[in-house]
C-alpha positions as CSV (number, residue, x, y, z in Angstrom):
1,X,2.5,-13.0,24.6
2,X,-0.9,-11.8,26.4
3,X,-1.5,-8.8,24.8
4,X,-1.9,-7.1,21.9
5,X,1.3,-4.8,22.3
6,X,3.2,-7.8,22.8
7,X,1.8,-9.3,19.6
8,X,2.6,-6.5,17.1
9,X,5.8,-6.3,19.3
10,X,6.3,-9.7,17.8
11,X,5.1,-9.1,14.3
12,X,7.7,-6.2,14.3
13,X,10.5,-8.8,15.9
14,X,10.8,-11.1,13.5
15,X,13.2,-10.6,10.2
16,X,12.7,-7.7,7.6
17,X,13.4,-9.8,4.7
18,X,14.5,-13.9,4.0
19,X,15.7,-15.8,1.2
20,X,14.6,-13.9,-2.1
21,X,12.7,-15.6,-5.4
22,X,11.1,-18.1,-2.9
23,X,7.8,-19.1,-1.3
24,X,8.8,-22.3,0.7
25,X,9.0,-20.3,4.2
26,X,5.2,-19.5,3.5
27,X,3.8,-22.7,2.3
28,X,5.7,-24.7,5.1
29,X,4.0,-21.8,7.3
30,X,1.0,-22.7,6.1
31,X,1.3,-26.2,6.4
32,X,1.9,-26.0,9.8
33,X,-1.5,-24.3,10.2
34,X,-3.4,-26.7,8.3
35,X,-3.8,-24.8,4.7
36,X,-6.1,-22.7,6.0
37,X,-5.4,-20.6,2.4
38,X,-8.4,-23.2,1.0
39,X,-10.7,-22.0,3.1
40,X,-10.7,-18.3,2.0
41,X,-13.4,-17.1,-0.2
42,X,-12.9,-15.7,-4.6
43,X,-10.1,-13.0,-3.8
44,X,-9.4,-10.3,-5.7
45,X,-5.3,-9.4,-5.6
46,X,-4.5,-5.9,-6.4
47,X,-0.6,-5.7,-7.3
48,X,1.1,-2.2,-8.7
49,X,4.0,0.3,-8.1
50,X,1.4,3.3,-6.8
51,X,-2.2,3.1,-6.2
52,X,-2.4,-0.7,-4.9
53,X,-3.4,0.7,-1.5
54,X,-6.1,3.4,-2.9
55,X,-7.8,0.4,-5.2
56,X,-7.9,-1.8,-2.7
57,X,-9.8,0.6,-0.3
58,X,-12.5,1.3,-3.0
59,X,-12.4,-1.8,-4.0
60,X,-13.6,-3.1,-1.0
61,X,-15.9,-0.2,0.0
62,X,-18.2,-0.8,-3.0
63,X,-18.1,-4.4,-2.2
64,X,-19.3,-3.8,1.0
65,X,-22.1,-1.3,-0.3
66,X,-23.3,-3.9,-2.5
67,X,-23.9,-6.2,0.4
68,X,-21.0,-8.6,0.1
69,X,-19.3,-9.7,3.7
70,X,-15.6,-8.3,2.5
71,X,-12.2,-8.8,3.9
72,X,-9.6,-6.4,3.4
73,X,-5.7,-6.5,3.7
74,X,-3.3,-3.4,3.4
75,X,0.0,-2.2,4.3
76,X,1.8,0.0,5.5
77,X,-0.7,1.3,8.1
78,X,-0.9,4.9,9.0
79,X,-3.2,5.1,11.5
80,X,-3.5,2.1,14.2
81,X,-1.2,-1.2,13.2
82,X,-5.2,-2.7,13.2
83,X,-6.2,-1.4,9.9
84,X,-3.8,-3.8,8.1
85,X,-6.5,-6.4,8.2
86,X,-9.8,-5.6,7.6
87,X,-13.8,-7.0,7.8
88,X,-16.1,-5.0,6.0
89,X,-13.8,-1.9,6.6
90,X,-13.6,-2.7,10.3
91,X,-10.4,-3.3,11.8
92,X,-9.0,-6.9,12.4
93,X,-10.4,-7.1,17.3
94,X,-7.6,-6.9,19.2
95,X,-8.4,-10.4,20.3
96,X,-8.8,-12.0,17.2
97,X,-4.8,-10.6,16.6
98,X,-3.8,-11.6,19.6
99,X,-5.7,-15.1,19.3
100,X,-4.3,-15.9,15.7
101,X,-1.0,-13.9,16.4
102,X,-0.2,-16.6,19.0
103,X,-1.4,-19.5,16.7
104,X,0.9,-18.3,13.9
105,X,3.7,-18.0,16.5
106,X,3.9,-21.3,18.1
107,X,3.6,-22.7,14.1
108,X,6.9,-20.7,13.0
109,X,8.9,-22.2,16.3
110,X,7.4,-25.5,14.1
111,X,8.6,-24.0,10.4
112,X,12.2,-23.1,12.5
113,X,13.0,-26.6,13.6
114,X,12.0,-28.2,10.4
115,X,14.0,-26.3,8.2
116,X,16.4,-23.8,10.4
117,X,16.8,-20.6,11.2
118,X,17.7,-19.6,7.3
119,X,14.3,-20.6,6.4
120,X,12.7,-18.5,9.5
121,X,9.3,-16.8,8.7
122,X,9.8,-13.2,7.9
123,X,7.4,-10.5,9.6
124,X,5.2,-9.8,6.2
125,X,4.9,-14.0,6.1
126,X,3.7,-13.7,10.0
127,X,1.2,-10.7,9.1
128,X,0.1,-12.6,5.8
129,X,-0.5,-15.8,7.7
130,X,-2.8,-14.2,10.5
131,X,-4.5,-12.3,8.1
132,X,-5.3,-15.9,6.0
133,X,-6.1,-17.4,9.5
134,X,-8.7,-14.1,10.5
135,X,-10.4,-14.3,7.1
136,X,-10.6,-18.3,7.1
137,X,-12.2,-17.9,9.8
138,X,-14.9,-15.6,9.0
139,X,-18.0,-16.2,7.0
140,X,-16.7,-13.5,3.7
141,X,-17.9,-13.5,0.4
142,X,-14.8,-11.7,-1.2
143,X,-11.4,-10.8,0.1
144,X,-9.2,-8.0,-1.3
145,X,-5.6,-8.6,-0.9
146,X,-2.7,-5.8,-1.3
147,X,0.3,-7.0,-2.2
148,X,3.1,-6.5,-0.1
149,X,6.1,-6.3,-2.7
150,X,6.5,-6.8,-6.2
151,X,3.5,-10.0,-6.5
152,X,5.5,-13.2,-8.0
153,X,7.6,-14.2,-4.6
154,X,5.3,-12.0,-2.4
155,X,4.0,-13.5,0.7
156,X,0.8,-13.2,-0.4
157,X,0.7,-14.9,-3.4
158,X,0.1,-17.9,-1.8
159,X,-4.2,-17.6,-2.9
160,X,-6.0,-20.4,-5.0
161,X,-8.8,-18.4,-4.6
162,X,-7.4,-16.0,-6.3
163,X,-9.9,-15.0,-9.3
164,X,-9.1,-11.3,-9.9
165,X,-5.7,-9.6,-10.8
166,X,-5.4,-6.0,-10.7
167,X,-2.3,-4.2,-11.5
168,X,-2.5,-0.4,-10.6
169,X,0.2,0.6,-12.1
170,X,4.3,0.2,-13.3
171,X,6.6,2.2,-12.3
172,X,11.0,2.1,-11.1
173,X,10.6,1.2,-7.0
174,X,12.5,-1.1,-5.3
175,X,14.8,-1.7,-8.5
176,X,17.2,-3.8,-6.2
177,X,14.5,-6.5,-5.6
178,X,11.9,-6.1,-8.9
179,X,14.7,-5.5,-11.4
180,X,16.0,-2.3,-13.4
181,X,13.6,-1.9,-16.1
182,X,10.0,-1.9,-16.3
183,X,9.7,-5.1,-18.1
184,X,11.9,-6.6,-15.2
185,X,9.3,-5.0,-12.7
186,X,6.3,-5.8,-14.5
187,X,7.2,-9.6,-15.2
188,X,7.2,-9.2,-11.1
189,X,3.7,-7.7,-11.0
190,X,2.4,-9.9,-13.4
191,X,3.7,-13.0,-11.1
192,X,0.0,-12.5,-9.3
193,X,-2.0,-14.0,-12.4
194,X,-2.8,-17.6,-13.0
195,X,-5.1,-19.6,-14.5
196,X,-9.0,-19.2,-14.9
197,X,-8.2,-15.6,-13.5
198,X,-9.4,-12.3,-15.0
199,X,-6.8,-9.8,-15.2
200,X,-7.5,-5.7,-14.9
201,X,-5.0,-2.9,-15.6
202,X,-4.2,0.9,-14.7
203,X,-2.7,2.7,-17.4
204,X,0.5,0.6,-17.7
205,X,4.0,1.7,-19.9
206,X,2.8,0.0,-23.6
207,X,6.2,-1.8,-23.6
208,X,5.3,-4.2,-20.2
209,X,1.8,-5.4,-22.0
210,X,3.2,-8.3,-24.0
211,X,4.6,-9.1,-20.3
212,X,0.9,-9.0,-19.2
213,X,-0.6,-10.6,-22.3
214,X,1.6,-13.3,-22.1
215,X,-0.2,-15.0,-19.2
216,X,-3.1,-15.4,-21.6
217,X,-5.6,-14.5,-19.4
218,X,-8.6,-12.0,-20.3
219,X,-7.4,-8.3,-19.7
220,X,-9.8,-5.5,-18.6
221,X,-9.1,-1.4,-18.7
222,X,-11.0,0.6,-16.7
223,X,-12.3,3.3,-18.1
224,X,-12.1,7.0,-16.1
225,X,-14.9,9.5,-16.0
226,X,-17.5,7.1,-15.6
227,X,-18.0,8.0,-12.3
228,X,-17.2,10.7,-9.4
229,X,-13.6,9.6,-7.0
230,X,-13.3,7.5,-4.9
231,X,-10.9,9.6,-3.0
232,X,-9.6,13.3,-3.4
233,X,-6.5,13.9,-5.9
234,X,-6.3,14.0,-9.2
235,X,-4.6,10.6,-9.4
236,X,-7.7,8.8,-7.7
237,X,-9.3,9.4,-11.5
238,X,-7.4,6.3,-12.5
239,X,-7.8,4.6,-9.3
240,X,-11.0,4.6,-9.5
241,X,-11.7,3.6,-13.1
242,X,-9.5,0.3,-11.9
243,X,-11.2,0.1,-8.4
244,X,-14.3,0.0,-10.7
245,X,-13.2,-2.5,-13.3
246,X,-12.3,-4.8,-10.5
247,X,-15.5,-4.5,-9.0
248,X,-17.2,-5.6,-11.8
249,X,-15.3,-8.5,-13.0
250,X,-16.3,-10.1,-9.7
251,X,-19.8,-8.7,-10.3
252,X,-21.0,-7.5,-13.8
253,X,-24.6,-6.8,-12.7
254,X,-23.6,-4.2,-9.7
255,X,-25.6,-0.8,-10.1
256,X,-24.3,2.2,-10.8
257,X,-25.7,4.1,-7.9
258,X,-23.9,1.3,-5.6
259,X,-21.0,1.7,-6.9
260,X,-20.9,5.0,-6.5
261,X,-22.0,5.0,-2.9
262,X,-19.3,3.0,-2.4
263,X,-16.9,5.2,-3.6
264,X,-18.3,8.1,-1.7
265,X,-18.2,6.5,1.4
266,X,-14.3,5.6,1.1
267,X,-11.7,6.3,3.1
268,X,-7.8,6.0,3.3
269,X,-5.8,7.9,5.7
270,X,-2.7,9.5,4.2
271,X,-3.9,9.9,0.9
272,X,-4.2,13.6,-0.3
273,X,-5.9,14.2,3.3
274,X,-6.0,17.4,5.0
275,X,-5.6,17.3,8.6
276,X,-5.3,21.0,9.7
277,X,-6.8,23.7,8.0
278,X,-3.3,24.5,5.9
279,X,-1.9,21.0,6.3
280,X,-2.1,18.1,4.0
281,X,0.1,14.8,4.1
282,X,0.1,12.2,1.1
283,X,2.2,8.8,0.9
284,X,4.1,10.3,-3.1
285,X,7.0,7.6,-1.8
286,X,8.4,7.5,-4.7
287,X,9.1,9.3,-8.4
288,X,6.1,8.4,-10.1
289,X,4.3,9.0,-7.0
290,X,5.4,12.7,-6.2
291,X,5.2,13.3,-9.8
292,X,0.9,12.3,-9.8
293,X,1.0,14.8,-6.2
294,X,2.6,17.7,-8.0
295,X,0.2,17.3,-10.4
296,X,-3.0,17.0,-8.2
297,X,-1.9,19.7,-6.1
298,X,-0.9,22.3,-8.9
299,X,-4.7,21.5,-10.2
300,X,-6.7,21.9,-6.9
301,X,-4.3,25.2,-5.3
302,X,-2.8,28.3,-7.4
303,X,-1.2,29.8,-4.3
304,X,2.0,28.9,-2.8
305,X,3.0,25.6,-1.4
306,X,5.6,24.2,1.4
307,X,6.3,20.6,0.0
308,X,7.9,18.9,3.0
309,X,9.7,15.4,2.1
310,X,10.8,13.1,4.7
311,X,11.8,9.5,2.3
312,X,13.5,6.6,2.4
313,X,16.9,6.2,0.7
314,X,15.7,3.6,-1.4
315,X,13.2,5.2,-3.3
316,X,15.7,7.3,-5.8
317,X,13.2,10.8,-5.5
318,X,16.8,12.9,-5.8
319,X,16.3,12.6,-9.3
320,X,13.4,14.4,-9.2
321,X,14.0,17.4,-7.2
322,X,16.0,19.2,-9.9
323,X,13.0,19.8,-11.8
324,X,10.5,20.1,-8.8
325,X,13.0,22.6,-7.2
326,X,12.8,25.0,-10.3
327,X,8.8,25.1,-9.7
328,X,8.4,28.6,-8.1
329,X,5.1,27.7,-6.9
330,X,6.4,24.8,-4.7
331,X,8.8,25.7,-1.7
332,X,10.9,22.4,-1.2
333,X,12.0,21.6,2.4
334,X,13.9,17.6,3.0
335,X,13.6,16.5,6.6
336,X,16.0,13.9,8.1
337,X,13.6,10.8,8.7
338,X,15.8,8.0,10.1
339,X,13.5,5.2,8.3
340,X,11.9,1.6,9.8
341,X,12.8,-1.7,9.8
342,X,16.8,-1.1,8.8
343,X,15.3,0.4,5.8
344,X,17.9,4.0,6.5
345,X,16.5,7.3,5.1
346,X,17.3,9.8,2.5
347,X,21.2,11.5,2.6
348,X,20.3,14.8,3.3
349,X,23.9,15.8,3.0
350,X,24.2,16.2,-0.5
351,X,21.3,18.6,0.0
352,X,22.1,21.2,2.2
353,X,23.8,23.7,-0.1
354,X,21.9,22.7,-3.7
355,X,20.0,25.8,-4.8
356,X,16.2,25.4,-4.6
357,X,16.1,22.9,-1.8
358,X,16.2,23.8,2.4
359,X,17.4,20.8,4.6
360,X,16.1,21.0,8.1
361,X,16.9,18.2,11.0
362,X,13.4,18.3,12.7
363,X,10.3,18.5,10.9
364,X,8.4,19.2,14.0
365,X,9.9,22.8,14.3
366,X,7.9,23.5,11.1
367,X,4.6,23.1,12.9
368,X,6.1,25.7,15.4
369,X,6.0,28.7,13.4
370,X,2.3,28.9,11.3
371,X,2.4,30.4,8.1
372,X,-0.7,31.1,5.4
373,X,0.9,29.0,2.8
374,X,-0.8,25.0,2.3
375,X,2.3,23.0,3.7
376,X,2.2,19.3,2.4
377,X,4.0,16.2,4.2
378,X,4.9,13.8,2.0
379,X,7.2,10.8,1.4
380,X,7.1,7.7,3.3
381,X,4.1,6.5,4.6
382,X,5.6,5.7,7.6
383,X,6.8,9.7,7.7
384,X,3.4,11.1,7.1
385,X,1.8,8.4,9.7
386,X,4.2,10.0,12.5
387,X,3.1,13.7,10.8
388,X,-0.3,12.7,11.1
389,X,0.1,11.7,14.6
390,X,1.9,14.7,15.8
391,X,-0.8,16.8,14.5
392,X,-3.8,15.1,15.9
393,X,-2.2,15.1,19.6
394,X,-1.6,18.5,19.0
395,X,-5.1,19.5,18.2
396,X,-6.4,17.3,21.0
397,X,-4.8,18.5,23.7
């Protein structure tokens, strides 16, 4: 590879998913590349259902307000495949991907012959072990790390220097992998702490806490109000209580008025952000996540409101569109959205004749025709990413 196209080309190449309830494909990965895992800087690891992405964002905005050289990792990405890895809220060169994309590929060829093809690297391993190699390799005082999926088997729980654990939040997503209860799905999240860590918490369902307490580590709840969002949406309240919480257990002595410079200076794309006068996308991927939108929006707008869904079959929102379809004040419209990485979208089939509810093939016809109401894109982030990139060509051009 000898560019950067070709690089995420390969990122995006190699397998969705490996062997599950195992981290041998990422220590042998690592291995390979020298352990360059016990070089990273204290690292704050921000596991949860919703919010993971939002936290981490403020998280590492104050940090970076405060002075401290910060690494940041997210995922998905909604605006440039770049933003994924971060330094001090800058995104990742395209040579330094390209330069540690190559390392990390000639060290799974390496991982393959030692242990086969059914041990091969997956492409959230490849992304985790640049991003170890970039912030190795950089002279940080912190790193905040999103997990990718669920926390105890996830690719990035891999850390020594792992001193924080945050978990956002618990809610039923990706039941086939976490488990079917909450306790199932929180003893998951809760894979993330381990010793001499500190541990901070969202407003979690009381009956996953002994789940939690059971690592016997100290526990931390943030407390809201304290100060103004992070981020718009009435959701960010809690997001930022445990963005702050998290910021403080790493340092207790941070100011009040850096902090909340921090805040104010944060950013995530796809998060309750309006990008046309009368548009608005937001990543709700999921029950508990649509439910906090609804919510939000209801607060902030009395008039009425086009919710636009494109989601991925395996996030079980048709349970929720009963109820949301009885809300006068929200027009519901599903959009076929054929999905990434074999990961199919939403049956719209069962739709197209349920009372409440409007099925349409192409979302793009909806930009076609203005109308006064707010229309709001939501569902997968990788729907409202391809929203969000539709309507910024459009207004450029």
């Amino acid at each position: 590879m000898k560019t950067v196209a070709e690089a995420i080309n390969y990122i995006h190449s190699r397998p969705k998913y490996g062997q599950a309830n195992t981290l041998k494909r990422m220590h042998c990965l690592l291995a390979v590349l020298g352990q360059p895992q016990d070089q990273l800087p204290a690292v704050i690891h921000v596991a949860g259902t919703n919010g993971k992405g939002s936290v981490a964002t403020m998280i590492s905005h104050i940090l970076v307000a405060a002075g401290y050289q910060t690494g940041l990792f997210i995922s998905p990405f909604v605006v440039d495949f770049r933003e994924r890895i971060q330094i001090n809220n800058q995104w990742i060169e395209p040579a330094a991907l390209l330069a540690y994309t190559q390392k990390v590929a000639q060290a799974v060829k390496a991982v393959e012959q030692k242990i086969g093809q059914a041990g091969a690297p997956t492409e959230f391993e490849v992304l985790t072990a640049i991003m170890i190699l970039h912030f190795a390799n950089q002279s940080l005082d912190v790193a905040v790390v999103e997990v990718g999926l669920g926390g105890l088997y996830d690719s990035t729980n891999v850390l020594p220097t792992s001193r924080i654990a945050v978990i956002t939040s618990l809610a039923y997503d990706h039941c086939q992998i976490l488990g079917k209860t909450l306790s199932e799905i929180a003893y998951q999240k809760a894979g993330i702490i381990h010793d001499n860590m500190q541990v901070v918490v969202g407003n979690l369902p009381p009956e996953t806490l002994p789940i939690i307490q059971a690592h016997h580590q100290p526990i931390i709840i943030g407390q809201a109000g304290e100060f103004a969002p992070g981020l718009p949406g009435k959701y960010q309240i809690e997001n930022t209580a445990i963005a702050v919480a998290a910021v403080r257990a790493f340092q207790p002595d941070l100011s009040k008025a850096v902090i909340q410079a921090g805040l104010t200076a944060s950013h995530f794309p796809g998060r309750f952000e309006k990008i046309a006068p009368n548009i608005l996308i937001d990543g709700a991927h999921n029950v508990a996540g649509l439910t906090a939108l609804v919510a939000a929006l209801k607060q902030r707008y009395s008039g009425k409101i086009r919710l636009v869904i494109g989601s991925l079959a395996d996030k079980n929102i048709s349970e929720y569109l009963p109820q949301l379809s009885d809300d006068d004040q929200f027009e519901i419209i599903l959009v076929n959205f054929e999905g990434v990485n074999n990961r199919p979208g939403l049956t719209l089939d069962q739709f197209r004749y349920q009372s409440g509810l409007t099925v349409i093939d192409n979302w793009v016809t909806l930009l076609q025709v203005p109308v006064k109401d707010l229309t709001v894109f939501t569902g997968s982030l990788y729907f409202i990413s391809e929203v969000r990139s539709v309507v910024w060509q459009q207004k450029n051009n």
